[in-house]
C-alpha positions in Angstrom: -12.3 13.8 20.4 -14.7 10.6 19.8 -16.2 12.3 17.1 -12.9 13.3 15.5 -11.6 9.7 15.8 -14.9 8.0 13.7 -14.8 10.8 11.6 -10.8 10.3 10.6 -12.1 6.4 10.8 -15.0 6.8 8.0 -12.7 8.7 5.8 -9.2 6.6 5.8 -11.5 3.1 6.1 -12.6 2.7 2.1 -9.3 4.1 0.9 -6.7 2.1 3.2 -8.7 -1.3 2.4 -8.8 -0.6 -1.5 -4.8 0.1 -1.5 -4.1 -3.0 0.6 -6.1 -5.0 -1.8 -5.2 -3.6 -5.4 -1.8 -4.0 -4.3 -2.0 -7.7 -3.0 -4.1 -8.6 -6.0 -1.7 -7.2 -8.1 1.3 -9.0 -6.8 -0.8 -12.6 -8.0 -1.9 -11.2 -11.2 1.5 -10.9 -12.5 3.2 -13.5 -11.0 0.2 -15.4 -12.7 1.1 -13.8 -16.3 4.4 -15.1 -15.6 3.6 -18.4 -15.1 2.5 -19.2 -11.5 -0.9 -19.7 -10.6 -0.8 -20.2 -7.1 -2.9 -17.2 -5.9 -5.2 -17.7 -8.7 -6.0 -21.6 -8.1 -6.8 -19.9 -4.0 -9.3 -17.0 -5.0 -7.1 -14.4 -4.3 -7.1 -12.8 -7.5 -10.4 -11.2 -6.4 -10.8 -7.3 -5.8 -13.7 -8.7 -2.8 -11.5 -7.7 0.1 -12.6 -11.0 2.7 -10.3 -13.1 1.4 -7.1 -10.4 1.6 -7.9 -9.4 5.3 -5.1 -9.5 7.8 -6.7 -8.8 11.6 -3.8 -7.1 12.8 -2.7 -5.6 9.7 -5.5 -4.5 7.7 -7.5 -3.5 10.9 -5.6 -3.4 14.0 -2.7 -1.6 12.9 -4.1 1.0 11.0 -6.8 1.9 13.7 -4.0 2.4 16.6 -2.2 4.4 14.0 -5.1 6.4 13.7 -5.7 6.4 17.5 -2.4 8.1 18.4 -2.3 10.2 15.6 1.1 9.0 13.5 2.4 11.1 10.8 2.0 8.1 8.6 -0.9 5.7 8.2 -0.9 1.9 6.7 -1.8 -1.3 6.6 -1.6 -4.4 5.0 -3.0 -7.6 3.9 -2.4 -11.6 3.8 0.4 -11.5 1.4 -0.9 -13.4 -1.8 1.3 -16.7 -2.1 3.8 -17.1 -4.9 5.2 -19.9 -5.7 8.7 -19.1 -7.3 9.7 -22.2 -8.9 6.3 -21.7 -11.0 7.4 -18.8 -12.5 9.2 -19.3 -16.1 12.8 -17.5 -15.0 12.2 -16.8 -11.3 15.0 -15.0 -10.5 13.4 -12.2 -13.1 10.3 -12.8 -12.7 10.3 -12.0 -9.0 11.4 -8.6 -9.6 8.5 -7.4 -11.9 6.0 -9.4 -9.3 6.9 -7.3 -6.8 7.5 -4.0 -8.2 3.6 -4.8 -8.9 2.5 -3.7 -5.2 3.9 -0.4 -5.3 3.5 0.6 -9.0 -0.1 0.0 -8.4 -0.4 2.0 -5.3 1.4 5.1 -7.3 -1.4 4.2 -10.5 -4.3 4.6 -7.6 -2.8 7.4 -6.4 -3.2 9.0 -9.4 -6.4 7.8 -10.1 -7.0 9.5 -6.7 -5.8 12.8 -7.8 -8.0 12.9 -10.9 -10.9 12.2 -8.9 -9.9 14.8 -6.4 -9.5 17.0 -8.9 -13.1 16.6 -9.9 -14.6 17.1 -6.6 -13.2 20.1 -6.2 -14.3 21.0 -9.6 -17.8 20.5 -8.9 -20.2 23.6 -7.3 -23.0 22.1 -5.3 -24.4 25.6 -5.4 -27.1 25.8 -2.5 -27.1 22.4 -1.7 -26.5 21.2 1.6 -26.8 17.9 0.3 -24.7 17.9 -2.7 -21.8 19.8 -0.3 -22.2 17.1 2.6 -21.8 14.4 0.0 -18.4 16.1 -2.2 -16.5 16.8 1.1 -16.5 13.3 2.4 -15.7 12.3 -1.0 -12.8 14.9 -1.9 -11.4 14.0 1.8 -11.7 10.4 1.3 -9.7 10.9 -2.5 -7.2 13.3 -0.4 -6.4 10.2 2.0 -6.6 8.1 -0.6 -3.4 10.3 -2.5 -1.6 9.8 0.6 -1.8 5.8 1.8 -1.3 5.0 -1.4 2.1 7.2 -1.8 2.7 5.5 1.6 2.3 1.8 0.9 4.6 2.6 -2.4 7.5 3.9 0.1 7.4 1.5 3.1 6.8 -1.3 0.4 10.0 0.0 -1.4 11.7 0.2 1.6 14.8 -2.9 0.8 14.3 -5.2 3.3 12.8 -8.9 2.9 10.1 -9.7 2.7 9.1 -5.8 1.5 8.8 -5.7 -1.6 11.8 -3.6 -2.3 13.9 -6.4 0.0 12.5 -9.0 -2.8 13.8 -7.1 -5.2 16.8 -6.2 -4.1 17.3 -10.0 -4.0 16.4 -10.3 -7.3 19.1 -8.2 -8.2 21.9 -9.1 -6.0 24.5 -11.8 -7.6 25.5 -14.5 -5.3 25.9 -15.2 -3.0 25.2 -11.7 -1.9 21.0 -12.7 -2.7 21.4 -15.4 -0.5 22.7 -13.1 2.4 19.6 -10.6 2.2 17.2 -13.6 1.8 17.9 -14.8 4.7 16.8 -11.9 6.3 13.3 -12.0 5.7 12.1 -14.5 8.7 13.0 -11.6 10.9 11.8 -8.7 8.3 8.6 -7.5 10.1 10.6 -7.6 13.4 12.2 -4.8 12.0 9.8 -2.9 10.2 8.0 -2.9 14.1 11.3 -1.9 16.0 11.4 0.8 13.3 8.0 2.0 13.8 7.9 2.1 17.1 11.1 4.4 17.6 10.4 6.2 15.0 12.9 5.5 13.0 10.7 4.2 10.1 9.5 8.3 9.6 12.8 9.8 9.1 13.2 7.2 6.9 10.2 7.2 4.8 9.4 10.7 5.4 11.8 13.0 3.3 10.7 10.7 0.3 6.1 10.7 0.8 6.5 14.4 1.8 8.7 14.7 -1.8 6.1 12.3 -3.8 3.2 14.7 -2.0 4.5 17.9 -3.1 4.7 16.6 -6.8 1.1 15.4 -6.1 0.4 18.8 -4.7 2.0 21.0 -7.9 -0.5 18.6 -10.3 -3.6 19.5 -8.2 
């Protein structure tokens, strides 16, 4: 049981850190493209993960998620700061900086696929060595597939400050915006209500266990 645990541990580690981090640093590259260089001028436009560590959410959370096995694994990091009067039409703008998060997730986990695709494509022949060293890998590009198709969901999921909540605000007229803004003091609250009752799986599930099967029929 130990063992399992470090083993599922050592494999999701690498994997859920790098999709935390590409996707934070992604949110401040565009918004700084657009015209805000808050997260820049703060280092946080740097793939060295330090700087983009939550405790609770970038270690805490996903290691009790591990611990009690749930059907869904993720994180997340200190949410790089935007500052939306910076940006040159902010209402727009706020859109296409968050849609950044998830699109790069979905980019990683294809990038993820083609290297699993690989490692399964290699023969290590006799090799002990070479077969103890493609496994981890292959699992750790399998786990990789799947947080990534994760973060994209949840961080689609429309409510503030999620990135699909942000843009949902983006897109609302008033004072209908204003209404779902207003939300977002009190957004993780939910998120955490949803989690623990399980609401947040039959939520998020029918659509990762659709994205996985596409992901599945490319393999």
């Amino acid at each position: 049981m130990v063992a399992e645990t470090i083993q599922q541990i050592a494999i999701w580690a690498l994997p859920v850190l790098a999709a935390i981090v590409f996707h934070e640093v992604a949110h401040g590259w565009v918004a700084n493209r657009l015209g805000d260089p808050t997260a820049k001028q703060l280092g946080r436009l740097t793939l060295n993960p330090i700087p983009h560590i939550d405790l609770f959410g970038t270690i805490i959370l996903p290691l009790l998620l591990i611990l009690v096995r749930a059907p869904f694994l993720f994180g997340y990091a200190k949410p790089v700061p935007v500052n939306y009067h910076n940006l040159k039409n902010p209402k727009r703008d706020m859109i296409w900086v968050a849609l950044a998060g998830p699109a790069t997730n979905i980019l990683l986990a294809f990038g993820s696929l083609a290297a699993l695709k690989l490692l399964i494509g290699l023969d290590p022949g006799s090799s002990s060595l070479a077969a103890a060293v493609i496994m981890p890998l292959a699992l750790m590009a399998k786990g990789s597939i799947i947080i990534n198709l994760v973060l994209a969901v949840f961080n689609a999921f429309p409510v503030p400050p999620l990135d699909g909540g942000r843009v949902l605000v983006g897109l609302l007229p008033e004072p209908h915006a204003s209404i779902v803004a207003r939300v977002e003091p009190y957004g993780f609250l939910i998120i955490m209500v949803l989690l623990m009752t399980d609401a947040l799986d039959a939520l998020m599930g029918p659509a990762v266990r659709f994205l996985l099967g596409i992901f599945e029929l490319l393999l």
